[in-house]
ZAKE-5135 format. One line per 10 residues: number of its first residue (from 1); their letters; for each residue x, y, z of C-alpha. Coordinates in Angstrom, 2 decimals, decimal comma. Example, Ala and Ser with C-alpha at 12.3 -4.5 7.8 and 13.67 -1.06 7.14 Angstrom:
# residues 2
1) as) 12,30:-4,50:7,80; 13,67:-1,06:7,14
This chain:
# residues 222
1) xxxxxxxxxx) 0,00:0,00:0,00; 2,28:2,58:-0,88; 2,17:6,46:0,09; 1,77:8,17:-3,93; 0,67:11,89:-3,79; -1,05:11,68:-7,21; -2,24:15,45:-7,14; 1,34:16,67:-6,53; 0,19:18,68:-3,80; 1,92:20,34:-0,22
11) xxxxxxxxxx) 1,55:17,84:2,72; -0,67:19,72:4,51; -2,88:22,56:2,81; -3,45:26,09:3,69; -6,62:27,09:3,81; -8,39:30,26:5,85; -11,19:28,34:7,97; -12,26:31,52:9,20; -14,69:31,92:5,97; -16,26:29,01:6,94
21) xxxxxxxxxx) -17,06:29,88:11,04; -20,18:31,38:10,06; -23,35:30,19:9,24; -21,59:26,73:9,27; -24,70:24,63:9,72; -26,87:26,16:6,97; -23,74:25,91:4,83; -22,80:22,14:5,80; -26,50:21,75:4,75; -26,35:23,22:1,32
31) xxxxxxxxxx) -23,29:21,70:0,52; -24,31:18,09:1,22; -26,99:18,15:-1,71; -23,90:18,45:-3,81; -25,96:20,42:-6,15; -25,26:24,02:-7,31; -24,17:25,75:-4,21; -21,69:22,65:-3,79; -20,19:23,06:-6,94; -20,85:26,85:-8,23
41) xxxxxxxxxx) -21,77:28,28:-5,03; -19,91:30,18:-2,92; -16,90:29,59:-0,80; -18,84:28,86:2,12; -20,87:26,36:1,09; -18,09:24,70:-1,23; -15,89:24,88:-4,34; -16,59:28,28:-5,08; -17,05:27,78:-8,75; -15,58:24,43:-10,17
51) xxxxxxxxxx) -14,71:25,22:-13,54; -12,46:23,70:-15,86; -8,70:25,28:-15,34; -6,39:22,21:-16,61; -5,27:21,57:-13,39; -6,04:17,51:-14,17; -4,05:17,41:-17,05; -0,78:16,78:-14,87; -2,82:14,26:-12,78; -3,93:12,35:-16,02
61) xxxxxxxxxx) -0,30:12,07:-17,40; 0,72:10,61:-13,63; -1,74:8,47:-13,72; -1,12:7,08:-17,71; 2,42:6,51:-16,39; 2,13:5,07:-13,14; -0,43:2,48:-14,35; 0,66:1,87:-17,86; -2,36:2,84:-19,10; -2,47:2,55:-22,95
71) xxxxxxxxxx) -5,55:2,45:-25,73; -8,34:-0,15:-24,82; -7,71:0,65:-21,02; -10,69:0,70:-19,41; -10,12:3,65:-16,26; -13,26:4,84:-13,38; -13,17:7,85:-11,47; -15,05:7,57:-8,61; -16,37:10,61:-7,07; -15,65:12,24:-11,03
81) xxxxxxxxxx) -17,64:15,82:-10,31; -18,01:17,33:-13,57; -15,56:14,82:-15,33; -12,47:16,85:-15,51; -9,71:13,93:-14,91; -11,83:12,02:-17,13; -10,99:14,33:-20,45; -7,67:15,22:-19,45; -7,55:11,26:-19,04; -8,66:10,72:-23,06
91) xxxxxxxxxx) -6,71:13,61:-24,56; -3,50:12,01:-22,49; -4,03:8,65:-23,94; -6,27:8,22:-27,08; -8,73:5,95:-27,12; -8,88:4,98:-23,50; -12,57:4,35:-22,19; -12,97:6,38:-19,39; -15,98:5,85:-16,83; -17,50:8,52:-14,21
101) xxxxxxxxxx) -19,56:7,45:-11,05; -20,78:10,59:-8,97; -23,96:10,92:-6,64; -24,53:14,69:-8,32; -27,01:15,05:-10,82; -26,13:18,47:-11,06; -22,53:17,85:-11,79; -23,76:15,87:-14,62; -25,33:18,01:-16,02; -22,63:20,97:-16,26
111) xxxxxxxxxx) -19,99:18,23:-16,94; -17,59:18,45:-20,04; -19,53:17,39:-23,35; -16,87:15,02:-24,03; -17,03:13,10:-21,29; -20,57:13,33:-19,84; -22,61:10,28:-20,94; -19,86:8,57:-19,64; -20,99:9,27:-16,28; -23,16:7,27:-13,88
121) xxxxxxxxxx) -25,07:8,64:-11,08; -24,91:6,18:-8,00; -23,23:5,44:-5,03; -19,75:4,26:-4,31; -21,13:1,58:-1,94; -21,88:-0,24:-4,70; -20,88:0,14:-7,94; -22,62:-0,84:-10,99; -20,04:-2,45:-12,80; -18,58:-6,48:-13,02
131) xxxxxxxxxx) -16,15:-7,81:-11,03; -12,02:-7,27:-12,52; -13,39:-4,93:-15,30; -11,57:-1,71:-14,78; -7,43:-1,72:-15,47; -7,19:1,20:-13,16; -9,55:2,69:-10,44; -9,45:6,23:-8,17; -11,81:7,50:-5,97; -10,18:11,04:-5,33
141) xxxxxxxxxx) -11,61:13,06:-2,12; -14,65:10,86:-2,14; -15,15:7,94:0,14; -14,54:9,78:3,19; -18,12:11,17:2,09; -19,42:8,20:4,27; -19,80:6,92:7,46; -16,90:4,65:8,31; -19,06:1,63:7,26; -19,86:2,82:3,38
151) xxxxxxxxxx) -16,01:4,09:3,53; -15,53:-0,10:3,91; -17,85:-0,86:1,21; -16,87:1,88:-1,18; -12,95:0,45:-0,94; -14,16:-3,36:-0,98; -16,38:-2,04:-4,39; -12,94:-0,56:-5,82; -11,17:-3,43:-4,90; -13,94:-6,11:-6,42
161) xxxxxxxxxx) -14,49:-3,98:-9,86; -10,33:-3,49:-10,82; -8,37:-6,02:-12,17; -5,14:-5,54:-10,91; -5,36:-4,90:-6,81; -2,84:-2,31:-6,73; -3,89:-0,54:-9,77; -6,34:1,84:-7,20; -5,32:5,47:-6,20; -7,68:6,75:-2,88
171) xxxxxxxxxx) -7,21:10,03:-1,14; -9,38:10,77:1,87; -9,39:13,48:4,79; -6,80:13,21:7,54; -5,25:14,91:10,45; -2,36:14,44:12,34; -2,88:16,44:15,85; -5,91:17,43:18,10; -5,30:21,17:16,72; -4,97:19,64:12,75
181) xxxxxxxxxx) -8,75:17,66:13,75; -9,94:21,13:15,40; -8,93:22,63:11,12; -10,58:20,77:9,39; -14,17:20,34:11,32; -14,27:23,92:10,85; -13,66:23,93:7,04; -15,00:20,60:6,15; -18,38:20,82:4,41; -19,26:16,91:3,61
191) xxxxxxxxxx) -16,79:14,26:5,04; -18,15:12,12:7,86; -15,16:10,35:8,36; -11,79:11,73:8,78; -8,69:9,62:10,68; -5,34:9,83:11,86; -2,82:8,40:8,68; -2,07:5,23:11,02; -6,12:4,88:11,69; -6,96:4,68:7,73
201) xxxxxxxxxx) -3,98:2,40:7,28; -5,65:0,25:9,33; -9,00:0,08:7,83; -7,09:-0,57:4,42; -5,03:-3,52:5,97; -8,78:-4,61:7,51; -9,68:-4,53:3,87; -6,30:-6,57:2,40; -6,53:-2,94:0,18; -3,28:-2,86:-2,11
211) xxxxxxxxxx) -3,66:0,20:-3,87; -2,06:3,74:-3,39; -3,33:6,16:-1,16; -2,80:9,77:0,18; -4,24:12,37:2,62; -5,77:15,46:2,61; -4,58:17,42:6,07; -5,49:21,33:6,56; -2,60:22,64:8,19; -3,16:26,26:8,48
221) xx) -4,57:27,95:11,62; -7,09:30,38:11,87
């Protein structure tokens, strides 16, 4: 199960929590219907606007190289928003088939053309798809979406659905202190589970999971 930060980002991210101190509860509220004020919204109650930058396009090469991924590849995002990965994902290695699961009907909606009846809407905890069918597999800021249970079941689903074991990239919400945990409840809009590193390496041993993995940690005090 090897540490692999995919997104290339800083250990721990900055991020003024204060903006998110008020209102929290209405804004918790409106974020978790993942629907416009999630995505397009403001600040408070999520992205902020989640528009197309080509910020993925580094990811999607990463990910092409790391897993060998080549034409007649078969790759799922779990958790794909507005299918950004995805496209960077086909114009980084032509003719790969790229599949999108996401709970947001909304984000299917404003997803990229090229990419959007690719995407499913359902739930991570059990994904419609056969058993060994994808080559590679990420679920990117997603799982931890769930109570610790459905984090289980969305990670056994990942595992059951890819062909190759380690072939799965998962990122989820962490913290390393009492003061990191203190962060991150004030900025975090949708996770219901967040654990130590050595906590979720335990679940994924529970799990025999073989894939990468890496955190997201708010490290920047208010």
């Amino acid at each position: 199960m090897p540490l692999f930060n995919l997104l290339n980002q800083p250990e721990k991210l900055k991020r003024d929590v204060s903006i998110r101190l008020k209102n929290k509860e209405i804004n918790r509220a409106a974020a978790m219907k993942f629907d416009f004020e999630y995505f397009d919204g403001p600040r408070e109650q999520g992205y902020g606007g989640y528009k197309y930058d080509g910020r993925w396009q580094a990811v999607a090469q990463k990910l092409v190289e790391k897993y060998n991924l080549k034409s007649g590849s078969k790759f799922l995002d779990v958790g794909c928003a507005k299918g950004f990965l995805m496209h960077d994902l086909q114009n980084a290695c032509p003719d790969i088939e790229v599949y999108g699961l996401d709970v947001s009907t909304y984000a299917k909606k404003h997803a990229l053309e090229s990419v959007r009846d690719k995407i499913t809407i359902g739930s991570c905890q059990k994904l419609p798809y056969p058993d060994n069918y994808f080559d590679c597999a990420v679920a990117i800021n997603t799982i931890h979406n769930l109570e610790l249970d459905g984090c289980k079941e969305a990670i056994s689903e990942l595992i059951r659905v890819t062909k190759t074991k380690k072939n799965i990239f998962i990122q989820v919400d962490a913290y390393c202190n009492e003061k990191e945990k203190e962060m991150f409840e004030t900025w975090m809009l949708t996770a219901k589970t967040y654990l130590m590193p050595d906590q979720w390496e335990s679940v994924f041993a529970e799990l025999d999971y073989k894939g990468a993995y890496f955190w997201t940690i708010i490290g920047f005090a208010y």
